[in-house]
Each structure stands twice: as structure tokens, then as C-alpha cells.
C-alpha positions, 0 to 999 in steps of 0.5 A, a space after each residue: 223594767 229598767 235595771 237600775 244597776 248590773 248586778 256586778 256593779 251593785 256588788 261593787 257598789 254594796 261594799 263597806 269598809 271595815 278594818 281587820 282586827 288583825 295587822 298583817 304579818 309583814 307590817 303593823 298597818 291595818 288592813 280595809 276588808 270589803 264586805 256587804 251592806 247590810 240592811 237597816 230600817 231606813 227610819 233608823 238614824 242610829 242603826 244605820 250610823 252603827 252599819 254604814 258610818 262607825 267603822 271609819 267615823 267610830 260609834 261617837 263620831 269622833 273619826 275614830 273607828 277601827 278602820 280610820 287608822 288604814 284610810 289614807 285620809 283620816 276620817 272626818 270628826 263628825 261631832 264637829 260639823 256645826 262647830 266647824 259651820 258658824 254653830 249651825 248644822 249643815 243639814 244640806 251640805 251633810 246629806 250630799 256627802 252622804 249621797 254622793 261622795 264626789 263632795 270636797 268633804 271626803 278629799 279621796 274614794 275612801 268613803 263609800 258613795 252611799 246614794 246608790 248603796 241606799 238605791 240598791 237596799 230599797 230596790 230603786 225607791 227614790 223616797 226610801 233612799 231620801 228618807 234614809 239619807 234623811 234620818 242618817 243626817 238627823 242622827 248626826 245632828 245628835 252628835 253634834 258638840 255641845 
């Protein structure tokens, strides 16, 4: 059976940025701590925004999370995607982002390459991780500006 990845790259790769609540003592700057992905359902847009995306992005989508103010690029206001693209939400172009973080959207490594986090959650099932990749884009086609 092929390895999809050793299990101290899929450790490296299972990490998600969260901010520590409190500053370190010798400065004001908020810090990023690594921890685990946790599971989600893949048919869940909202939940897997809320585990993958809100730390950095905020619960809104405003690019106000709790550890937006420790990345070195803030993080993008995402309900202003379509506004940003002509009115039309760009369905393909926000996928890719999420799977593969090397896209111009993200300017440095501060977002997680999500494609292989989603690979290592459905053991290597391809369809699992597009329908992940899928239902996380639909959602945030939700919060979108009106």
C-alpha cells in the first residue's frame, strides 16, 4: 500500500494556526501556536470554516481573527471576494486557494496548505477532499457582502 505521507510530514502538515490569548511577556505581539486539525464532516461548510478558517479569517469572514493580528500578512477579508472579482464569486479561484496555498492569493506560508490537511482527514480519499474543498468554498460564498 503506498504511503501517502510519513507520519512526521503528516504531523507537520495537521497544523492550524490559532493565537494565543495571552501576549508574551516581554512584548505586546500576539503569538501563533501550532495544534492539530481536528476532524469535521466534509458535508459541512460552516463547521469546517469555524475549525480551519476563523482563527485567522474571524467567524465573519472579515479577516479579523484572534490570530490575524500575529500574521505577517493580514488576513484576507473574505466577504469581499465577489465584490473584489466583478460582483461574481470566484468558485474556482477560491478552491485553489484552499487547496494549495502556493496561489498569489495568500502573498507568504501563513495559511495552511489545506490539500494535504484534507488528504490526511479522509485517509487519502480523493473525493472526500474535493467534496471538502467544495462545501468550505459554498460556504464561503455565504459571506459574501450583499
Amino acid at each position: 500500500m503506498k504511503r501517502i505521507l510519513s507520519i512526521s510530514a503528516a504531523v507537520a502538515i495537521l497544523s492550524l494556526f490559532v493565537a494565543a490569548q495571552t501576549p508574551k511577556a516581554d512584548s505586546n505581539k500576539t503569538e501563533i501556536n501550532k495544534v492539530a486539525a481536528p476532524h469535521t464532516n466534509p458535508s459541512d461548510g460552516k463547521a469546517m470554516f469555524s475549525a480551519y478558517c476563523a482563527s485567522c479569517h474571524g467567524a465573519g469572514g472579515k479577516g479579523d481573527g484572534p490570530a490575524s493580528p500575529a500574521l505577517k500578512v493580514p488576513a484576507t477579508d473574505l466577504t469581499k471576494l465577489a465584490k473584489n472579482n466583478g460582483g461574481t464569486y470566484p468558485t474556482l479561484h477560491v478552491q485553489e486557494s484552499i487547496r494549495n496555498a502556493d496561489t498569489p492569493a495568500h502573498g507568504n506560508k501563513d495559511m495552511p496548505v489545506w490539500g494535504p490537511v484534507f488528504r490526511n482527514l479522509s485517509q487519502g480519499s480523493q473525493s472526500q477532499v474535493d467534496l471538502r474543498i467544495a462545501n468550505l468554498a459554498k460556504y464561503i460564498e455565504t459571506l459574501q457582502a450583499k
